[in-house]
C-alpha positions as a printed NumPy array, in Angstrom:
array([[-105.258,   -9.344,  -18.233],
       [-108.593,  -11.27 ,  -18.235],
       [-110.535,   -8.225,  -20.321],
       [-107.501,   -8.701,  -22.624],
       [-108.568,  -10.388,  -26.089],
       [-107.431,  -13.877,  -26.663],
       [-105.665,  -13.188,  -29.172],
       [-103.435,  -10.488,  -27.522],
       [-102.917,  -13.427,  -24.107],
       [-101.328,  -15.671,  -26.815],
       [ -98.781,  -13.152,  -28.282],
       [ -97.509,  -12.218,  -24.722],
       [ -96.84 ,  -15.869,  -23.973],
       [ -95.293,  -16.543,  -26.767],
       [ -93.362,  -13.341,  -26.571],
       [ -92.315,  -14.066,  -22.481],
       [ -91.201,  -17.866,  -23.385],
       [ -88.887,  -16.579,  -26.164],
       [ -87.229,  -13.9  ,  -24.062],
       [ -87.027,  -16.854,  -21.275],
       [ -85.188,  -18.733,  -24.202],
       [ -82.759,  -16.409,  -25.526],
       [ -81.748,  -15.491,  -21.826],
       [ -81.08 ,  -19.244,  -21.449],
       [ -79.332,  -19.864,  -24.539],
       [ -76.561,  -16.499,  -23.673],
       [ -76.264,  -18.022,  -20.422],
       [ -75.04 ,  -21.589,  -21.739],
       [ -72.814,  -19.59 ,  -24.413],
       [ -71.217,  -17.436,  -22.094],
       [ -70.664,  -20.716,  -19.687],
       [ -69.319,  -22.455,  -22.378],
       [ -67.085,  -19.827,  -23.899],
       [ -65.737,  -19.647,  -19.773],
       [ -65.139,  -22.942,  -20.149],
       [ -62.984,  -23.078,  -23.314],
       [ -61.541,  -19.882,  -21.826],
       [ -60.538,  -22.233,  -18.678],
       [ -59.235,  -25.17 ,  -20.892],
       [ -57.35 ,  -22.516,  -22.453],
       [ -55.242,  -21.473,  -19.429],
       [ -54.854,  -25.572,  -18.606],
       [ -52.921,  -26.317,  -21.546],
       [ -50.981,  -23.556,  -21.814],
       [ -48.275,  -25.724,  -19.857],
       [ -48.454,  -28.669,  -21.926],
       [ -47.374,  -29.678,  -25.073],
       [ -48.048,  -32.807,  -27.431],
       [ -45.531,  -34.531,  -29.54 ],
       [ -46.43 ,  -37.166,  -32.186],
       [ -44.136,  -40.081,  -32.288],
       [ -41.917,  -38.789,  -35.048],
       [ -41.037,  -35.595,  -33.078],
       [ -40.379,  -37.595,  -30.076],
       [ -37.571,  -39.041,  -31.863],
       [ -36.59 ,  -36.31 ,  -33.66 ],
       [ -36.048,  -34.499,  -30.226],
       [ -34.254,  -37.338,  -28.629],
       [ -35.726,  -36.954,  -25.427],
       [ -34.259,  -38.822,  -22.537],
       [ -36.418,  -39.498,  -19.689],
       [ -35.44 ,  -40.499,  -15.789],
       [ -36.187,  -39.474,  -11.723],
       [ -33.917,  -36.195,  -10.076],
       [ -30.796,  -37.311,   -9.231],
       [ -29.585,  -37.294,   -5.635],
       [ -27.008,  -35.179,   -5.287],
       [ -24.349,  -34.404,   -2.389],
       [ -23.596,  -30.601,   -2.709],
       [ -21.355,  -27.935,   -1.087],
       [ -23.673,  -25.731,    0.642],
       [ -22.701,  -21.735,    0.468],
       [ -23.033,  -18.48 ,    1.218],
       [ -22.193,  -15.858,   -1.531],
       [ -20.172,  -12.963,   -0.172],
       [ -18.55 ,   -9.844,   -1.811],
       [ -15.755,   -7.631,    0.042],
       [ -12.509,   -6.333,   -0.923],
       [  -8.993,   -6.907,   -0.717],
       [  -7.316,   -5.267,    2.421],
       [  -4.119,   -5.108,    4.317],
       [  -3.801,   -4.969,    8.289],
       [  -3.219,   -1.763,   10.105],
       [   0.381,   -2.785,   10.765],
       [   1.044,   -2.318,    7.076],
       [  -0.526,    0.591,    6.142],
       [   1.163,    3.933,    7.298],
       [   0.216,    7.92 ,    7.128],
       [   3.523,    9.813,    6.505],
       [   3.734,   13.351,    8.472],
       [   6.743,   15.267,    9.315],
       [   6.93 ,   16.96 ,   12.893],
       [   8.331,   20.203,   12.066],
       [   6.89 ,   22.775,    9.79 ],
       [   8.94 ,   23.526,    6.459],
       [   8.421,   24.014,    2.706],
       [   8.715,   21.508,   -0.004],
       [  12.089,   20.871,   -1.714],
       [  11.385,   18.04 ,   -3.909],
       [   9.576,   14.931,   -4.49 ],
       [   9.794,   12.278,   -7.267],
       [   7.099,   10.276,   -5.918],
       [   3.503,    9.817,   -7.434],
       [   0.408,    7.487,   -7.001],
       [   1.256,    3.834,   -7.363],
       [   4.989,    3.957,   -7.119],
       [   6.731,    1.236,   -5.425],
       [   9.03 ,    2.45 ,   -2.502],
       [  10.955,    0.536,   -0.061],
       [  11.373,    1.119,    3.734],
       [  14.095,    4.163,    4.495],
       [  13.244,    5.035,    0.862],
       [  13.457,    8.842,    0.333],
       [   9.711,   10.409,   -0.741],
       [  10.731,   14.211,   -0.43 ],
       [  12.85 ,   16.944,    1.143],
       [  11.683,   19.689,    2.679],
       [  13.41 ,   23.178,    3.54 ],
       [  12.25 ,   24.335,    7.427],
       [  13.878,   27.072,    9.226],
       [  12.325,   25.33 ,   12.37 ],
       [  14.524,   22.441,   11.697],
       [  18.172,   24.617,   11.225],
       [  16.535,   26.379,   14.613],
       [  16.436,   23.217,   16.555],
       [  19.981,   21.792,   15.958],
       [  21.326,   25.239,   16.942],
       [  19.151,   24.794,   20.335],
       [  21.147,   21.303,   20.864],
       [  24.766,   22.571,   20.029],
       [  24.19 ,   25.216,   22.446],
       [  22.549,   22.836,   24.868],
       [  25.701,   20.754,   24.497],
       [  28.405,   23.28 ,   25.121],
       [  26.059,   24.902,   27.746],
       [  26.469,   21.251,   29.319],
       [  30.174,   20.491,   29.003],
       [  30.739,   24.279,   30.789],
       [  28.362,   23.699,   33.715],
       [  29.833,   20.282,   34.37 ],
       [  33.159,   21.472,   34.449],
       [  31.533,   24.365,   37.054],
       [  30.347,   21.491,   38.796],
       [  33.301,   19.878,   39.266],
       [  34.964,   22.964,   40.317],
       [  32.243,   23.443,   43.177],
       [  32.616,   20.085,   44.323],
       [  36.511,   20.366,   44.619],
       [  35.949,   23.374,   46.547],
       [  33.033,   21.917,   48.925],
       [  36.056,   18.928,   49.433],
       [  38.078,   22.233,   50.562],
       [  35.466,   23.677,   52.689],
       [  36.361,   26.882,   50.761],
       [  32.926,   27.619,   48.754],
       [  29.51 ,   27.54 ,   49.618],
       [  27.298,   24.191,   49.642],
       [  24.8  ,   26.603,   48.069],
       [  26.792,   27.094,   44.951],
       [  27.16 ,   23.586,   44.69 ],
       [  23.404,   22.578,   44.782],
       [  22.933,   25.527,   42.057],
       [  25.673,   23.756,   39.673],
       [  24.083,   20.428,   40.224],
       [  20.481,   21.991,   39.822],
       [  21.762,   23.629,   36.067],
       [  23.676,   20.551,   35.296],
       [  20.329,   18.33 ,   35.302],
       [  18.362,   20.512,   34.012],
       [  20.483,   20.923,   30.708],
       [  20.907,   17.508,   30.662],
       [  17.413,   17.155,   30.263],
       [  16.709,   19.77 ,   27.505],
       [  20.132,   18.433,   26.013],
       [  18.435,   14.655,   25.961],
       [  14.783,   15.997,   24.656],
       [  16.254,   18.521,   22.363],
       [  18.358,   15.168,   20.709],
       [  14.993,   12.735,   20.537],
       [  13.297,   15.033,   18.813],
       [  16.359,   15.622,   16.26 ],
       [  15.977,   11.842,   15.991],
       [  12.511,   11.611,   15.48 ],
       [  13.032,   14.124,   11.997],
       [  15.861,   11.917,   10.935],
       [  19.09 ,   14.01 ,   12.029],
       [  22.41 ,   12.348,   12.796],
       [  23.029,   13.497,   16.618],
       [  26.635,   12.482,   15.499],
       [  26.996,   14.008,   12.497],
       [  25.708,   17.355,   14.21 ],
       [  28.21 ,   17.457,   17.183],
       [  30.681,   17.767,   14.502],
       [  29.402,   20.712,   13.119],
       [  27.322,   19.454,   10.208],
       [  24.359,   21.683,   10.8  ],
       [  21.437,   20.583,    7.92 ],
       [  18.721,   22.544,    6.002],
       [  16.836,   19.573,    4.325],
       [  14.992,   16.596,    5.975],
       [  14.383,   13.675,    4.065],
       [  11.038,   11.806,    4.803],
       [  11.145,    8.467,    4.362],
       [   8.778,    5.572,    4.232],
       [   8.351,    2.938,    7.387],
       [   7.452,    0.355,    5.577],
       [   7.748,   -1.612,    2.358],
       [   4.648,   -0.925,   -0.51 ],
       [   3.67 ,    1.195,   -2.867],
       [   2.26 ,    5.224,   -2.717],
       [  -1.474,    5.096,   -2.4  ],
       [  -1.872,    9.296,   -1.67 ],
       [   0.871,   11.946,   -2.782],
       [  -0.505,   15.531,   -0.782],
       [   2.307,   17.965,   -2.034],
       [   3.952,   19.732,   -4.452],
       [   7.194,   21.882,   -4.75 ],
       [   7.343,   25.009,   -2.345],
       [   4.255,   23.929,   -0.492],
       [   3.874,   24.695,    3.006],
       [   3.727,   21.905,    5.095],
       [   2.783,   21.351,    8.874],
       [   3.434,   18.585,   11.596],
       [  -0.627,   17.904,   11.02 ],
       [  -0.785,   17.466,    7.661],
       [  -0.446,   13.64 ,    6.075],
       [   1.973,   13.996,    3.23 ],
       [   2.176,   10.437,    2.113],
       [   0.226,    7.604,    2.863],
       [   1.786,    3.634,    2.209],
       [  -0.017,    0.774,    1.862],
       [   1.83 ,   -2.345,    2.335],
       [   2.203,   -5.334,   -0.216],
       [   2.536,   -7.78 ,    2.647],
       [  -0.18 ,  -10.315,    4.138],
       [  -3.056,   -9.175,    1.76 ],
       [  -6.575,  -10.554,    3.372],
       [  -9.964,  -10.313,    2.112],
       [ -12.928,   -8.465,    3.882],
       [ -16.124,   -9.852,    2.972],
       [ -19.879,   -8.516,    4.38 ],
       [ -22.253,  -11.49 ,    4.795],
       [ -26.341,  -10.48 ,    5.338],
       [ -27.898,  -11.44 ,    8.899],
       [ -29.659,  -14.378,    7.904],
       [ -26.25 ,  -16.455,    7.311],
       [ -24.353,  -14.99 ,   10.071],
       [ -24.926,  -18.522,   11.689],
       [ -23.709,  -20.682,    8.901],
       [ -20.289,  -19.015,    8.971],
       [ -17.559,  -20.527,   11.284],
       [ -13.537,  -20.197,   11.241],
       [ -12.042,  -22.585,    9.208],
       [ -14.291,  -22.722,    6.363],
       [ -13.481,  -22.199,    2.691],
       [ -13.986,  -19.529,    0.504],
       [ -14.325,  -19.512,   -2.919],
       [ -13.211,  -16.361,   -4.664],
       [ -14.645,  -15.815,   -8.302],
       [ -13.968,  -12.643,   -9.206],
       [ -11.009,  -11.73 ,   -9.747],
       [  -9.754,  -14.873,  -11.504],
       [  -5.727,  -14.797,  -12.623],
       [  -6.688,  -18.53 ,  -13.701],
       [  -8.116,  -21.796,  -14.619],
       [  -7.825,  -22.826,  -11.071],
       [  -9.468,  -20.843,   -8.401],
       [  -7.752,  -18.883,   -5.734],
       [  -9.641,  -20.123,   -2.089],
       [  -8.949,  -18.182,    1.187],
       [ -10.198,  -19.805,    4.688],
       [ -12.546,  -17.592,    7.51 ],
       [ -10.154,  -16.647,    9.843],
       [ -11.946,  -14.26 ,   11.79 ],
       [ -16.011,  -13.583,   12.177],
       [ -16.826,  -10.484,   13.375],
       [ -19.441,   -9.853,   16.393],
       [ -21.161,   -6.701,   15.443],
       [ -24.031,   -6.248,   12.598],
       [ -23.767,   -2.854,   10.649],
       [ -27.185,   -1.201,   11.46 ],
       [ -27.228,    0.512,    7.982],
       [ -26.187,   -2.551,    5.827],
       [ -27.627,   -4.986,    8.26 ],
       [ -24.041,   -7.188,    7.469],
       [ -21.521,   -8.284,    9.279],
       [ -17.434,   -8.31 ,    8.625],
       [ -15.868,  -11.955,    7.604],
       [ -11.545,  -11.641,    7.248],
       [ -10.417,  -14.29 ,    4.984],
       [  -6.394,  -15.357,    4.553],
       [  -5.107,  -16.426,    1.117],
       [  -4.36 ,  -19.48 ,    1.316],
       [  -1.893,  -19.328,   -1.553],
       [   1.018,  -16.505,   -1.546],
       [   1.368,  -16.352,   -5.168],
       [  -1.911,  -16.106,   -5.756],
       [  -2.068,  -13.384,   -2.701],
       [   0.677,  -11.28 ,   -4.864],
       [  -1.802,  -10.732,   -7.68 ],
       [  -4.392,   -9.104,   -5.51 ],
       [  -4.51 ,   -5.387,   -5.463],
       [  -5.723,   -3.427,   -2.158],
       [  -9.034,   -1.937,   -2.372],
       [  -9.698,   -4.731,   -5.167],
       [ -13.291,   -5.76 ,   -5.308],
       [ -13.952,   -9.669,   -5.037],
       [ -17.082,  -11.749,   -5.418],
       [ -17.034,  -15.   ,   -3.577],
       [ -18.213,  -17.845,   -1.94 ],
       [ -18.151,  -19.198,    1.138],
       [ -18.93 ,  -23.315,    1.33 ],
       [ -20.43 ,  -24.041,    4.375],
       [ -21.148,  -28.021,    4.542],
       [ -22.597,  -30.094,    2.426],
       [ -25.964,  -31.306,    1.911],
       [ -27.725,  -33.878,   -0.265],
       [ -30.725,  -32.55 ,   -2.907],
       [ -32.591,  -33.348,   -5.68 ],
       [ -30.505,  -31.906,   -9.033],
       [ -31.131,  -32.572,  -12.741],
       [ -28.403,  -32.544,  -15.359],
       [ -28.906,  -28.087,  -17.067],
       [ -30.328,  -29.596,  -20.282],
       [ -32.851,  -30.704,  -18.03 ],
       [ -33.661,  -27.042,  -16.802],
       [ -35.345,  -24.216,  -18.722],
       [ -33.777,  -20.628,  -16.991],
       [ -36.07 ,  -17.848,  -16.465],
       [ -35.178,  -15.17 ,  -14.538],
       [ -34.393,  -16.434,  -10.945],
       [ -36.01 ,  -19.629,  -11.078],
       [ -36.94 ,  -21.854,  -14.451],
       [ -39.128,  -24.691,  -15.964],
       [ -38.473,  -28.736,  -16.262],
       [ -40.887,  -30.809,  -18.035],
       [ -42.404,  -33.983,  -16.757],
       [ -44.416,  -37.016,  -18.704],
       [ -48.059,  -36.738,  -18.211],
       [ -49.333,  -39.22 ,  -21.013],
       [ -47.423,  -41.092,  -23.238],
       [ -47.194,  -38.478,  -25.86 ],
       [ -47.614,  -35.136,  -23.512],
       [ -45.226,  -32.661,  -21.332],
       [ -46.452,  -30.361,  -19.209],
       [ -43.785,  -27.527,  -18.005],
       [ -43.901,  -27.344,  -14.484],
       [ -42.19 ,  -24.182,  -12.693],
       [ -39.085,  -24.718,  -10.154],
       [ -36.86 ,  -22.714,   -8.154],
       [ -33.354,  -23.122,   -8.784],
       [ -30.502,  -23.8  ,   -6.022],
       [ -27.131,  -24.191,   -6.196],
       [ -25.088,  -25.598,   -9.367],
       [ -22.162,  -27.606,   -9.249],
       [ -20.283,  -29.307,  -11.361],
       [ -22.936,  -29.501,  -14.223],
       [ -25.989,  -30.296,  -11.649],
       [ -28.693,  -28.09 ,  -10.86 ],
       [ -30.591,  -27.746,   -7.883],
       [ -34.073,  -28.022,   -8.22 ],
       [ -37.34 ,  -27.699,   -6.215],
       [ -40.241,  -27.658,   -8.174],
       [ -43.515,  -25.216,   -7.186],
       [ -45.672,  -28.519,   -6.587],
       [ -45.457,  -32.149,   -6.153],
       [ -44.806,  -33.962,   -9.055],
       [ -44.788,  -37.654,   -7.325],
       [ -43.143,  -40.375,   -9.226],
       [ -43.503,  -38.822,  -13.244],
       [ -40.426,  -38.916,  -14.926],
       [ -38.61 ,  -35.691,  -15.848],
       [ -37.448,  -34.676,  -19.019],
       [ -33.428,  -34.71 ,  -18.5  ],
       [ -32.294,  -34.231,  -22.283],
       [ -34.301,  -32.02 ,  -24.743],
       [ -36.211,  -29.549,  -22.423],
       [ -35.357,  -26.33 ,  -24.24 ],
       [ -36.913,  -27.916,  -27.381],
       [ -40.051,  -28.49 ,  -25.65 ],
       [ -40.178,  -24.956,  -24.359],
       [ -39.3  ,  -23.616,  -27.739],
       [ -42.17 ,  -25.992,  -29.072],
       [ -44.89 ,  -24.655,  -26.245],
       [ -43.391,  -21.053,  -27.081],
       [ -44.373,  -21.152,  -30.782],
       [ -48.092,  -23.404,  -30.021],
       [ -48.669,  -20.565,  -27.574],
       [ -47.558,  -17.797,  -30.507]])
């Protein structure tokens, strides 16, 4: 550079200090525009009223209320009936389908008639018992005559054991031969005076309604097949699945809360009667059975019916704010507090229980001592909305 001319030294300074310059001068704009880029983001939360919209709004100001609320667990399940009074209708005798007037959802009482059926095994088996009988009456009359005769010492003891061996062992197939007469529904009675049947009726055990009809006219029917199957109207319950994580906050005796259905203004509560021990490995729940605690309201269920509920728990005391207090947004929401005495800045909260017009709030960070916006919150939010539009 020193066998440069003068002249030529000069220009490069000049030309080195300007770049140094401009370098310096995009490095404060681009710091500055980061800057109002960063101011940006801080006051996209906040929102300034002049006086006049203050009292247009009619703002109401205050602290979170202290609030003594029902803790609960939310539970869904569906309405059920014990084993006792459900029932699976078979017939133990094969046979063909006579008739049936019976379909889905009918009502039926117990001893009501829900088909006939035609079986050649049945007419089979009460000619097996009236032969069993008469076999009977002649070999006890043989018997007698044996043990006359033994008196006598004119016949043989062994003819006398033989008589009394055949006497008890028809009077065995005579008495198994009649229980299973009974068990279709014959009249033993009836049959000893000659009224040999064709048809059995099968009838219902208990009181209900038809949940499953399997038949239809001339349809072949076996001992294994369920025909019918009942479910009783009495002592409806509810069967609710609660996750893991509560299975400690449930105890017998506590209330439940069901929401869904609702037959009415007032709500229909059952009570945890039973908690059971075992956690489904799939569903990672665990089986709650709740009583009605009202009948009438218990008649209005359906079995199978689904039901949405809650169980309370205890109760617990929180900070809550009246809902026009609270923004909703998804599963959480927005309150606003007083930062200056014209500014609101929207602060985010997670949202708890409600009851009774109070909401449950916890906000994402501490807001000390401000006051809270308790009246006029979703025109604040509309107003942010349309300054950040």
């Amino acid at each position: 550079m020193n066998n440069l001319p003068k002249n030529h030294i000069i220009s490069f300074q000049k030309g080195f200090l300007l770049g140094i310059t401009l370098l310096i001068n995009i490095a404060c704009s681009n710091t500055k525009a980061e800057e109002q880029d960063k101011e940006a983001e801080t006051i996209t939360d906040v929102v300034t009223l002049s006086a006049e919209q203050i009292k247009n709004a009619k703002l109401t100001l205050g602290n979170f209320d202290q609030t003594t609320i029902s803790d609960e667990v939310k539970a869904n399940g569906m309405v059920d009936v014990p084993p006792m009074n459900m029932a699976s209708v078979s017939i133990p005798i094969s046979g063909y389908v006579k008739s049936t007037n019976i379909l889905p959802g009918s009502a039926i009482r117990k001893g009501g008639v829900l088909a006939t059926i035609y079986s050649m095994d049945y007419i089979q088996l009460q000619q097996d018992y009236l032969q069993a009988v008469s076999k009977l009456k002649y070999l006890e009359l043989e018997l007698d005559r044996q043990n006359t005769l033994s008196k006598e010492d004119v016949g043989a003891k062994k003819k006398l054991q033989q008589a009394d061996s055949e006497v008890s062992s028809i009077k065995a197939l005579t008495k198994a031969l009649e229980l299973k007469l009974e068990m279709i529904g014959c009249s033993v009675e009836k049959l000893k005076k000659g009224q040999i049947l064709s048809v059995i009726n099968i009838t219902s055990p208990i009181d209900g309604y038809v949940k499953i009809a399997n038949l239809s006219i001339g349809k072949n029917v076996a001992p294994t097949d369920v025909l019918f199957e009942i479910v009783g109207d009495a002592h409806k319950h509810i069967e609710l699945k609660v996750f893991e994580n509560d299975i400690n906050k449930i105890k017998v005796g506590q209330k439940i809360m069901v929401e869904n259905p609702k037959f009415s203004e007032k709500n229909m509560t059952a009570t945890v009667f039973l908690v059971g021990k075992n956690v489904e490995a799939d569903t990672k729940t665990i089986n709650i059975h709740g009583h009605i605690d009202d009948e009438a309201m218990e008649d209005k269920l359906t079995v199978g019916q689904y039901v949405n509920t809650k169980i309370l728990t205890g109760k617990r005391i929180v900070n809550t704010l009246p809902e026009s207090a609270v923004v909703l947004h998804g599963n959480g929401g927005f309150i606003f507090i007083k930062t200056k005495e014209s500014t609101f800045q929207q602060i985010p909260v997670k949202i708890g229980i409600t009851e009774r017009g109070n909401i449950e709030v916890i906000p994402e960070k501490n807001i000390g001592n401000q006051q809270v916006v308790k009246q006029g919150a979703s025109i604040l939010q509309a107003m942010l909305t349309g300054s950040e539009e």
